[in-house]
C-alpha positions as CSV (number, residue, x, y, z in Angstrom):
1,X,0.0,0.0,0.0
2,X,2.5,2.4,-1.1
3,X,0.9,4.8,-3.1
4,X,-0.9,7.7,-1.8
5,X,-3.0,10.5,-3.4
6,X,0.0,13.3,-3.1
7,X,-2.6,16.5,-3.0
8,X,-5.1,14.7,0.1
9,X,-1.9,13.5,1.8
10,X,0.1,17.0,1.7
11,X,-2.9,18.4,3.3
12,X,-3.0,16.3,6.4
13,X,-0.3,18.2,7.8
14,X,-1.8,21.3,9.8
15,X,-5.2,20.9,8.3
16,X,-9.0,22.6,9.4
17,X,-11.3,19.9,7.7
18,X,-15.3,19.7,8.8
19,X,-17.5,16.7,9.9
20,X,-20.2,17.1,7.6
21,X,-23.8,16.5,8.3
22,X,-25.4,15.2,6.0
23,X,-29.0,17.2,5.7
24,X,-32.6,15.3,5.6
25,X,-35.7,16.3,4.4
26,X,-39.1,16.1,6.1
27,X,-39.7,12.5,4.8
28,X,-36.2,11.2,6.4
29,X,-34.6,11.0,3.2
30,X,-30.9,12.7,2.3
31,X,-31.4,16.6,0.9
32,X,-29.0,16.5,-1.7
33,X,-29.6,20.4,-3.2
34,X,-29.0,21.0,0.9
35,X,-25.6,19.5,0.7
36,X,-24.6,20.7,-2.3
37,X,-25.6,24.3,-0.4
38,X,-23.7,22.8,2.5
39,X,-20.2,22.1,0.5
40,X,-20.3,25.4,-1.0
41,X,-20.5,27.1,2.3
42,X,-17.6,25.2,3.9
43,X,-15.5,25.5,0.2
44,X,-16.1,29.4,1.0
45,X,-14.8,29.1,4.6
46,X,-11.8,27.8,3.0
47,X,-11.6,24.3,4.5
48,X,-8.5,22.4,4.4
49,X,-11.2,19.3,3.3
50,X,-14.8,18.0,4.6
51,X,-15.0,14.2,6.2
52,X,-18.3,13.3,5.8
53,X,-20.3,10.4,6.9
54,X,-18.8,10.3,10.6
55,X,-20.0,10.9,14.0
56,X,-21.5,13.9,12.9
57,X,-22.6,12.3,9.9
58,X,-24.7,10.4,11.2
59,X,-23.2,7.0,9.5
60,X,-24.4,4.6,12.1
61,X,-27.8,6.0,11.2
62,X,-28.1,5.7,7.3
63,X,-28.2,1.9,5.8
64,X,-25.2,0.8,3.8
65,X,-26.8,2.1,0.5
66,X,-27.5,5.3,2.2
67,X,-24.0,5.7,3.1
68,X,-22.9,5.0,-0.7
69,X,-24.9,6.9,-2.2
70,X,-24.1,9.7,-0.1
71,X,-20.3,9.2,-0.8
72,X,-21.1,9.3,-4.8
73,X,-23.1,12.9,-4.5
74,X,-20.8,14.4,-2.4
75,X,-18.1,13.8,-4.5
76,X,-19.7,14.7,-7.3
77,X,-20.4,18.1,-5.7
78,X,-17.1,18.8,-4.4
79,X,-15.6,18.1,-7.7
80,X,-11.9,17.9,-6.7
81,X,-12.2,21.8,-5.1
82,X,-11.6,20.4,-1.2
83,X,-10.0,16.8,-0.6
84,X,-13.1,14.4,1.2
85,X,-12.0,12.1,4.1
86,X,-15.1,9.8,3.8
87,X,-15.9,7.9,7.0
88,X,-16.7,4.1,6.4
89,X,-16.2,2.7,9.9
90,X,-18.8,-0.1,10.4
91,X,-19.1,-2.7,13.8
92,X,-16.8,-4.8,11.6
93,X,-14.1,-5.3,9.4
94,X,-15.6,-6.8,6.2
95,X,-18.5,-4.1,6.1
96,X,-15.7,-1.5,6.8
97,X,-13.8,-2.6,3.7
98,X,-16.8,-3.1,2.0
99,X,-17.3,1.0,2.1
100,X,-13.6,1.7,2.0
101,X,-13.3,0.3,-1.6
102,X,-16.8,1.6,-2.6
103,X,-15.6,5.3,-1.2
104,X,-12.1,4.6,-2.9
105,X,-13.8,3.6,-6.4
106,X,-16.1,7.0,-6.3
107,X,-12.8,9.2,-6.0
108,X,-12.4,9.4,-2.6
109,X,-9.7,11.7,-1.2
110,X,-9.0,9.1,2.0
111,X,-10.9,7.5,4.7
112,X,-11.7,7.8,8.4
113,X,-12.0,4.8,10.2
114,X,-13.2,4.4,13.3
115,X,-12.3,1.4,16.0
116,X,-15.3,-1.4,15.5
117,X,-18.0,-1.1,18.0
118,X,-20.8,-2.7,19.8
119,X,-17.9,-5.6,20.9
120,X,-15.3,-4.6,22.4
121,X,-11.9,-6.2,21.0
122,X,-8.5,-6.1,22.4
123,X,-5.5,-4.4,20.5
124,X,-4.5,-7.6,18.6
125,X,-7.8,-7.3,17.0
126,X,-7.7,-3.9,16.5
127,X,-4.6,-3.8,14.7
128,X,-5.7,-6.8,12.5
129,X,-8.6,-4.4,11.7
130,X,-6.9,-1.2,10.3
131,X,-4.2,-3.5,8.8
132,X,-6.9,-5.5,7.0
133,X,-8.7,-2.3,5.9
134,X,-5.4,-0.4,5.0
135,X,-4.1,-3.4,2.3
136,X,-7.6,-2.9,0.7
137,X,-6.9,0.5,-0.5
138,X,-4.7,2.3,-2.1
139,X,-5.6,6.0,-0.4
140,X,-4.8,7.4,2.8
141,X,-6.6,6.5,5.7
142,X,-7.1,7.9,9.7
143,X,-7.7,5.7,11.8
144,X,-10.2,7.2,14.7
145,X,-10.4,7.2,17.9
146,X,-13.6,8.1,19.7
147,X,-13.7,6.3,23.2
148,X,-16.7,7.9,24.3
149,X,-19.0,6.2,22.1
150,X,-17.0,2.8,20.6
151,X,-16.0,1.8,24.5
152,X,-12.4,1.5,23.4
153,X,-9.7,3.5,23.6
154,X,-6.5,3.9,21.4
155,X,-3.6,3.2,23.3
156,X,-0.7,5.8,21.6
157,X,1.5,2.3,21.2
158,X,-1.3,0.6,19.3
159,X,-1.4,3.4,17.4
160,X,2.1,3.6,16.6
161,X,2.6,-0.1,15.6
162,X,-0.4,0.7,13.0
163,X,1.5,3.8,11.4
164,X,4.8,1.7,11.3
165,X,2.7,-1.2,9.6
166,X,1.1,0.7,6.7
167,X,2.4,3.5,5.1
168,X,-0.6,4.9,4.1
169,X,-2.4,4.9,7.2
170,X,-1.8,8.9,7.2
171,X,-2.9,10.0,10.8
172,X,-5.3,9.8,13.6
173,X,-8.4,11.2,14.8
174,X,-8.6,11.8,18.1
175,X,-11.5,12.5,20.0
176,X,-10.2,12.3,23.4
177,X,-11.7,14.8,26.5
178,X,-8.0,14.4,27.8
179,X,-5.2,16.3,26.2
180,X,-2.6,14.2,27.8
181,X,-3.6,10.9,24.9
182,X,-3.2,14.0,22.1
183,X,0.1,14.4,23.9
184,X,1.4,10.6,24.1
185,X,-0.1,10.0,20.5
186,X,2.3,12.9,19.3
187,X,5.3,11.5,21.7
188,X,4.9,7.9,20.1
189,X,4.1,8.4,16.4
190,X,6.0,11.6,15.3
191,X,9.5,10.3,16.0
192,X,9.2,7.2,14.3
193,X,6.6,8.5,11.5
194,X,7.2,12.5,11.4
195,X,4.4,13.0,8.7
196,X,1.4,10.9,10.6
197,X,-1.0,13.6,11.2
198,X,-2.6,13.9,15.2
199,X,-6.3,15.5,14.7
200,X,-7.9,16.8,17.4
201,X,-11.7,16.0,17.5
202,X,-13.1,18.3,20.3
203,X,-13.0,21.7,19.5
204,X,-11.2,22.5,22.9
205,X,-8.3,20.4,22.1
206,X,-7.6,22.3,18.6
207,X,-5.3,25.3,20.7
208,X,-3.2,22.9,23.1
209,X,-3.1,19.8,20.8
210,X,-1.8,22.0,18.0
211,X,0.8,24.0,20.2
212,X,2.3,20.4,21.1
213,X,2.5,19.5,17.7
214,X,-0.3,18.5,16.5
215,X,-1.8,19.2,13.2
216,X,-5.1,20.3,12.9
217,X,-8.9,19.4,13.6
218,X,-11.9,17.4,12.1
219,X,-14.6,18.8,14.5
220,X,-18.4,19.2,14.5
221,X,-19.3,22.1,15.3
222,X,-17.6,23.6,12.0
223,X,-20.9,22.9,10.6
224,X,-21.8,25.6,12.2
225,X,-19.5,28.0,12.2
226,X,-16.3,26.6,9.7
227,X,-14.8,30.4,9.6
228,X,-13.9,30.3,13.0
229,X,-12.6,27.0,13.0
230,X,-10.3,28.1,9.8
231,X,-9.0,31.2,11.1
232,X,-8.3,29.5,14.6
233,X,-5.8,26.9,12.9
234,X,-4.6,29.4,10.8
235,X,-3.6,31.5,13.4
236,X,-1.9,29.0,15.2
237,X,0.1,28.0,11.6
238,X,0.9,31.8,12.4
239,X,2.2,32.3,15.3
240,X,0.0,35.0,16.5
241,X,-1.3,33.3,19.6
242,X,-3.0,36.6,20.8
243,X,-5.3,36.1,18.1
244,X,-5.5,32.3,18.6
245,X,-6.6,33.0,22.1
246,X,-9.1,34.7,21.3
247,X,-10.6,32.8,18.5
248,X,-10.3,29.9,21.3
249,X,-12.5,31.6,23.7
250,X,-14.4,32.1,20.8
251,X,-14.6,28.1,20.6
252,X,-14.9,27.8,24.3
253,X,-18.6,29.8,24.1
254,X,-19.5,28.5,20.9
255,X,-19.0,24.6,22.8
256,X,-22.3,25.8,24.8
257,X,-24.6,25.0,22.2
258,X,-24.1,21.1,23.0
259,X,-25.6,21.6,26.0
260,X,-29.0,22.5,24.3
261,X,-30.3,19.3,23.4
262,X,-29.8,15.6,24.3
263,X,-26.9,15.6,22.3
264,X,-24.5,17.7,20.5
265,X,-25.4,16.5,17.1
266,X,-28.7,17.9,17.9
267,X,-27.8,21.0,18.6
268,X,-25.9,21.3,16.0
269,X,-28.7,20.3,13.1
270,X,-31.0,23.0,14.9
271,X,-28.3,25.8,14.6
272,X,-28.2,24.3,11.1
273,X,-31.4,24.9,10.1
274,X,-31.3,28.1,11.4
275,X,-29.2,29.4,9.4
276,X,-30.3,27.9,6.5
């Protein structure tokens, strides 16, 4: 697996990139004139790229044909103007590779995958996973790690021994409340793998994670505000933390709205449709 799209893997280092989610109309079905509307907006905000169809896209929601088609329109839509990190993490591995070779075929940027869930496996399994998902492509892939919601947790040496393994496993995802895994992720990988990318995934962690080295975001709440989440990361890229600091408090009160409804996502759709 030694070949790598060169424009999508340049751009994981120091990248703002959106979860996108994916709009539906009042029948429950995908909105695609809303997500065409949707890619222009974050295209304007000057995104570094949009991963659709994770956490915030609502892919353990939408049936495997759902998910496909989805992948096909928004590519179509962003037509090569912003790289797409398409998420195609399933509960297991054949379904993940499944998507992941569907994604790939449609002209797919790279992937996000995220750790199987519902069963929790230990790290042998885990690395069998990404390893087996990695040799099916040919595209850069983050691997993702969201411990809140899959029950299991990255450990920064599994996720080392998965960069070593496949060179175009790119970067990481991390969705972590506690900066010090951002930190030991960055103290494992980046010696032995300088150009793996560490993402933070909560919009608090984009300041500190890049400031120890880190490399960017893919975060939710871009949705509904990507300007500010660009011209935090710029800033940082920078070095005019005055401003960063700001535009960080900035995040801080924006992170509120999640406390509005059940859960974030929720929040987020409603601010969504409210600004059209």
């Amino acid at each position: 697996m030694d070949s790598l799209r060169g424009g999508f893997a340049s751009k994981l280092s120091s990248v703002h990139q959106t979860g996108s989610s994916p709009p539906f109309d009042e029948r429950g079905e995908i909105d695609f004139t809303a997500t065409e509307s949707l890619v222009e907006r974050f295209v304007e905000a000057g995104v570094d790229g949009i991963s659709p169809l994770g956490s915030t896209g609502e892919a353990s929601h939408l049936t495997a044909d759902e998910r496909k088609r989805f992948a096909e329109e928004v590519t179509r839509i962003a037509a090569g103007r912003v790289p797409l990190l398409i998420g195609v993490g399933t509960v297991g591995t054949r379904e993940t590779v499944e998507l992941a070779r569907h994604a790939e075929g449609v002209g797919a940027d790279g992937l996000l995958v995220v750790s199987p869930y519902y069963w929790k496996v230990g790290e042998e399994a885990l690395f069998k996973h990404f390893v087996t998902v990695a040799e099916a492509v040919d595209i850069p892939i983050l691997i993702y790690n969201l411990p809140i919601l899959t029950g299991v947790e990255l450990s920064p040496s599994l996720v080392s021994r998965v960069a070593r393994e496949c060179s175009n496993i790119a970067g990481l995802k991390d969705t972590v409340t506690e900066y010090s895994h951002i930190w030991n992720v960055l103290r494992e990988v980046k010696p032995v793998k300088p150009d793996f990318s560490v993402l933070a995934g909560f919009e608090d962690l984009i300041l500190p994670s890049m400031l120890a080295g880190g490399d960017g975001s893919i975060c939710g709440l871009a949705n509904v505000a990507p300007d500010l989440f660009v011209s935090l990361v710029r800033a940082v890229r920078n070095d005019d933390l005055s401003e960063a600091a700001e535009l960080h408090r900035q995040v801080l009160s924006l992170m509120t709205l999640g406390t509005l409804s059940d859960t974030p996502l929720g929040a987020i759709k409603l601010a969504m449709n409210v600004l059209g």
